[in-house]
N, C-alpha and C positions, 0 to 999 in steps of 0.2 A: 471603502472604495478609494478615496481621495490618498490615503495611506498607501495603498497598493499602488496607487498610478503615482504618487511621488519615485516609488522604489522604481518601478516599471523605466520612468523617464530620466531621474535624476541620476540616479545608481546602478540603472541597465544600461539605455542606449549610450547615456550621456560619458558615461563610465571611461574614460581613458584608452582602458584595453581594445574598445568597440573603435576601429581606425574607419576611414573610410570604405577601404575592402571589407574589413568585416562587418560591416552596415549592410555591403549589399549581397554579402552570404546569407543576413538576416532575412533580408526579403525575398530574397532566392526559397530560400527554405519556407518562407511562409506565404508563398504567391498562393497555393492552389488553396492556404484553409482561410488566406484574408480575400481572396479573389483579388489579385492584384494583376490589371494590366499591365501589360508593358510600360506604358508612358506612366502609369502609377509607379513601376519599382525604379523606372529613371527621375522621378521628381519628386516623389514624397522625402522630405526630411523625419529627425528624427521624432519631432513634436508629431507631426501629422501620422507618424505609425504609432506614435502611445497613443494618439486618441484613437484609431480605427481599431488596434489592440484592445483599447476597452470599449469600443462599441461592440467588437465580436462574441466577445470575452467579458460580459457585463459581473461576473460573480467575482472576478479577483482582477480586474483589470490588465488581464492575458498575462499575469505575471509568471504562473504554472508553465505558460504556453512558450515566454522567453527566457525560461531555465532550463526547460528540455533544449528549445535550439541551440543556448548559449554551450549543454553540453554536447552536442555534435558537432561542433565547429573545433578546432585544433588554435588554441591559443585562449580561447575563453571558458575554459573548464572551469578556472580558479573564480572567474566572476558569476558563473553558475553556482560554485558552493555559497558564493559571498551572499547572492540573493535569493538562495536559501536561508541561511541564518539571516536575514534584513525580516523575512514574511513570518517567521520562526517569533522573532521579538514581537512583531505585530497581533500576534495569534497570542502570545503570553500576555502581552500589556491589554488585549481585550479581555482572556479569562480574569484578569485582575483587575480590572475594570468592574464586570461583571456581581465579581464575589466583593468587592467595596460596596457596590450597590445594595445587595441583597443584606450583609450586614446591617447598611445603614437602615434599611427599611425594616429589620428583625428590634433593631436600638429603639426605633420611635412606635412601636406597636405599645399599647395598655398595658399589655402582658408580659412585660418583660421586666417587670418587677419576681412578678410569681414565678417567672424563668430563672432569674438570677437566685432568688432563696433556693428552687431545685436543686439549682447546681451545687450552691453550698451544702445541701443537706447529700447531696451525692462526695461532695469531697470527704463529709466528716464520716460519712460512714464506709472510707472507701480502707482501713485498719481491720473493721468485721471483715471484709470482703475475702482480702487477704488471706486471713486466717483461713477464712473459710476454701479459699484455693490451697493453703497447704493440708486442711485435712484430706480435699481429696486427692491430694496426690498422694497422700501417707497408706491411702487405700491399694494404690498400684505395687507390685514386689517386685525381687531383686533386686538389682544395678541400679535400675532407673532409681528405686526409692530412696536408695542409699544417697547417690548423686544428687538427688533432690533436697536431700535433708542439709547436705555441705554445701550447694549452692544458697540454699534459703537463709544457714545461719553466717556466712561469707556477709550476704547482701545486709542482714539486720544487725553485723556490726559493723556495719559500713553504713550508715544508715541510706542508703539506697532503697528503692523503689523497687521492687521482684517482679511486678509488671514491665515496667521500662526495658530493667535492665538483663533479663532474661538472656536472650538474645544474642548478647557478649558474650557469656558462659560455654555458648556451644563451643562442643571441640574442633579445632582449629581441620578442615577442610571436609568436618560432619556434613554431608548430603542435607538436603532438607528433607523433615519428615514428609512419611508419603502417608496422603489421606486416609483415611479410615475408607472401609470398604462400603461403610451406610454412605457416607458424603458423595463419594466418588464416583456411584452409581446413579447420584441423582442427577436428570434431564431437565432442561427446560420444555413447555408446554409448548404444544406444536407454533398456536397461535401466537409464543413469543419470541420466535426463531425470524431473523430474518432472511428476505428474499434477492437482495442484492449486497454487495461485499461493502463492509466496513470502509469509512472514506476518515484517513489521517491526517491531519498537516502538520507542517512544521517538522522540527527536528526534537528527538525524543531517544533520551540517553537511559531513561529504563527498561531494563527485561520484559517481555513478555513470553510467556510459554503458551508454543503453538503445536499442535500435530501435524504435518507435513497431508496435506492430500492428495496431491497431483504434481508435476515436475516436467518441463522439455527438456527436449538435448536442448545441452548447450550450441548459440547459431554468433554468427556473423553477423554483426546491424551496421558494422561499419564499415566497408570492404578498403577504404583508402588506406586507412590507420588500421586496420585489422583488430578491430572491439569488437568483443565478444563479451554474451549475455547469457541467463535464461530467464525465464519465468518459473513461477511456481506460486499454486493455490493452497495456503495455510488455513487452522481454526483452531480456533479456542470452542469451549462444550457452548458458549452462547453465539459466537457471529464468527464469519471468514475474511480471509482476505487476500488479495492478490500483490505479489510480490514481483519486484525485479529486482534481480542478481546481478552485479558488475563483475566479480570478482569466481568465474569459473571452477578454480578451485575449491570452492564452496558445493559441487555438487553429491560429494561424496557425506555431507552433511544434511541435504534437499533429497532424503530417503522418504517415500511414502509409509506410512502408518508409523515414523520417528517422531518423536517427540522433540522439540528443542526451546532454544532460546534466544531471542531476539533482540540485539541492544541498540542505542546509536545510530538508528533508521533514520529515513527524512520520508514525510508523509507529502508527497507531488500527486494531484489530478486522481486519485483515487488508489494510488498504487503505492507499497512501503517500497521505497529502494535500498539496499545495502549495497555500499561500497567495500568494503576491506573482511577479510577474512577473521577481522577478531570482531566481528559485530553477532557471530554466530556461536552460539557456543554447547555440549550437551548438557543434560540433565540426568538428572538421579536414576538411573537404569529402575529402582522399582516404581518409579512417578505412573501414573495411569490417568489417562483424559478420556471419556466417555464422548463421540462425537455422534450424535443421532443418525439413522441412516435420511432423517428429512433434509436435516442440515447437511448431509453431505452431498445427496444430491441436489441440494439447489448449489451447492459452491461449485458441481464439478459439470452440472446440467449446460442445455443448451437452450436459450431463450425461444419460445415462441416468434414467427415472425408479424405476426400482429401485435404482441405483446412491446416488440421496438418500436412502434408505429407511436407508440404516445410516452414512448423515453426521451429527455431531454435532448437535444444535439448539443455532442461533444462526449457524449456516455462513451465507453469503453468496453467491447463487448468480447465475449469467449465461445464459441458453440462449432457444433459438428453441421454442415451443410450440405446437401443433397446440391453439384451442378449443373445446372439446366442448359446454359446456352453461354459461347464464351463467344467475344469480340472485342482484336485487336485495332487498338485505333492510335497512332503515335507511339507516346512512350509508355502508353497505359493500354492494362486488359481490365478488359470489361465483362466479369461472369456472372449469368443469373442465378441464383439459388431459389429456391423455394422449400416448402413443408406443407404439410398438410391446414397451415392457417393463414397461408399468402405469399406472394416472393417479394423479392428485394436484390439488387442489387451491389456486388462487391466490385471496388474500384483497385488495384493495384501498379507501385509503377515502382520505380529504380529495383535495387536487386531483387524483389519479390517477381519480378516477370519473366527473371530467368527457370524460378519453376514450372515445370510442365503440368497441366491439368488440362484436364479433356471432358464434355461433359458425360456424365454417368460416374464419373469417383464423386468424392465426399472430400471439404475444402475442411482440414481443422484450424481454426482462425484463434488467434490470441492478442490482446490489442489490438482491436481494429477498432476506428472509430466512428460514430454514428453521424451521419451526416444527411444534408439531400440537397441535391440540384433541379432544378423546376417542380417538378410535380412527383420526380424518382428518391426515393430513399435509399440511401447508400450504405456500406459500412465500406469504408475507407483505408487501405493501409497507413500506418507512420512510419515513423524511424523506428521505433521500437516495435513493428508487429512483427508476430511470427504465425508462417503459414505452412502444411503441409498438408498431402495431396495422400489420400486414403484412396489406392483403388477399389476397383468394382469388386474384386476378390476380399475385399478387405484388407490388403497390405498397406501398412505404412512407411511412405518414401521419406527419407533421410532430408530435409532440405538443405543442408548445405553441403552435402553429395552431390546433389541434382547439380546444388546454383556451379561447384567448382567444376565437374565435370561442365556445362555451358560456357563458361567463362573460358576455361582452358581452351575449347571451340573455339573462343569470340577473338581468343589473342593470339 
């Protein structure tokens, strides 16, 4: 925590690039989730919003919270990346941290004598081992055995390691092999599937291979500057996860039931973000991922509305909603949703109010966040939600058809 609110204070607010105006874009933008009065966003300095930042924000001391705004502002993109990589270090020097400790305490156990002879008797007899791995590959025919037999004796007048050094051998832009069909079949058990999407942080420069499960059109979140997004809900055969897109281009890549691969993300607030178009990349046309139909519908399902009632605030939510009752009040609408296990309240303001809903469609909500004001629980729009309005026939309206056709209206 003390870590995070150094970054928050020292290297966010305090930051050079943050001028006075853009101090008070910062408050501006965070009035309605710090609850800032007036006379708060006219006095508070910058000390007094790192601490209300981390009174709200008690799990990362709102560092999450002043990345996303520092990237919606026009001049502070570059200090947005910056305090990413700052939380990125912090999250690495704690797994190392971590794994120092666990050694240490592996070092001072009794048994770590009887561990250390193991080892040795596993190194000396790691020449049988060998062998015994080139007889069964002597057993495979054709090519491959052939290939096998010139790699092997390459490696053993090289005195190289055939485990190690495998790897290198492959032919210069060889696919990776694709699973065997006993592996690749195999599921996890229901009760080890989870129920909520995978939560990353930090910044992470290795692949991961996911199956595409769901995708929006790409929208407008920025109407000044004209940025443009989408969303998309990925998985691996064990857990899912929720994605945002910078770089639109990328949609012809965000195919459902495609397979891909993932580089160079930054792990923010529950969601991977990709920025650039070479962070995405394909895979082996015959690769095959098994994704259960349990696991797919809970990545692509919509929550129970009792089920939010005991989710943390500040959760991040996806679901289809039945409209009950809508109410304009300022710059914001106020629609009630409900389901068959309770209602709840949806809050929307800036470009999201330009879409039209009326009650009787069905609200599709993506990033919205979990909030509540007195005694009412909310899901909340951000900068980055996206919303669209499923009527009663079941049609789904384009939202940023709607918003430009209102806009064109408004000017």
């Amino acid at each position: 925590m003390s870590e995070y609110k150094t970054i928050v204070l020292q290297q966010g607010l305090e930051d050079v690039a943050v001028d006075d105006y853009q101090f008070r874009k910062i408050k501006s933008l965070l009035r309605q989730e710090l609850n800032l009065t007036k006379k708060m966003q006219d006095d508070y300095d910058k000390i007094q919003m790192a601490d209300l930042l981390e009174d709200t924000f008690p799990e990362d001391a709102g560092l999450d919270k002043l990345i996303e705004v520092c990237q919606s502002i026009k001049g502070l993109e570059d200090l947005a990346q910056r305090l990413k990589t700052e939380k990125a270090k912090v999250m690495k020097q704690k797994k190392g941290k971590n794994k120092t400790a666990v050694k240490r305490r592996k070092q001072e156990e009794p048994s770590s004598s009887r561990s250390l002879s193991t080892d040795n008797e596993s190194v000396k007899s790691e020449p049988s081992a060998q062998k015994k791995r080139k007889q069964t590959t002597k057993t495979e025919g054709g090519k491959k055995m052939k290939l096998t037999q010139e790699q092997t004796q390459f490696l053993e007048s090289s005195g190289s390691n055939p485990q190690k050094d495998e790897c290198c051998l492959q032919t210069p832009h060889k696919p990776p092999p694709t699973p065997s069909s006993s592996s690749s079949n195999k599921t996890p058990k229901k009760g080890n599937l989870p129920k909520e999407p995978s939560k990353v942080e930090g910044h992470h420069r290795d692949p991961i291979e996911v199956m595409v499960l769901k995708v929006t059109e790409p929208f407008t979140y920025d109407l000044i500057d004209d940025k443009r997004m989408f969303h998309a809900t990925v998985a691996t055969e064990t857990e899912f996860f929720r994605v945002k897109v910078f770089d639109t281009a990328l949609k012809n890549k965000f195919i459902p039931k495609k397979i891909i691969a993932i580089s160079d993300y930054f792990g923010v607030s529950g969601f991977l973000e990709i920025y650039r178009a070479s962070c995405v990349s394909d895979v082996n046309v015959n690769r095959t991922m098994v994704i259960s139909n349990i696991l797919r519908r809970r990545a692509n399902g919509t929550p129970k509305i009792k089920d939010l009632f005991s989710q943390i605030k500040g959760t991040y939510v996806n679901g289809e909603f039945v409209v009950t009752m809508k109410n304009e009040r300022g710059d914001f609408i106020y629609y009630g949703i409900e389901d068959n296990t309770g209602k709840m309240e949806v809050v929307v303001y800036g470009r999201l109010t330009s879409i039209n809903c009326e009650p009787g469609n069905k609200l599709r909500l993506v990033c919205f966040q979990l909030t509540s004001r007195e005694d009412t629980w909310q899901l909340k729009s951000v900068r980055h939600s996206y919303m669209q309005v499923i009527s009663a026939k079941g049609e789904a309206l384009n939202p940023d058809s709607v918003m430009k056709t209102s806009l064109e209206q408004y000017f």
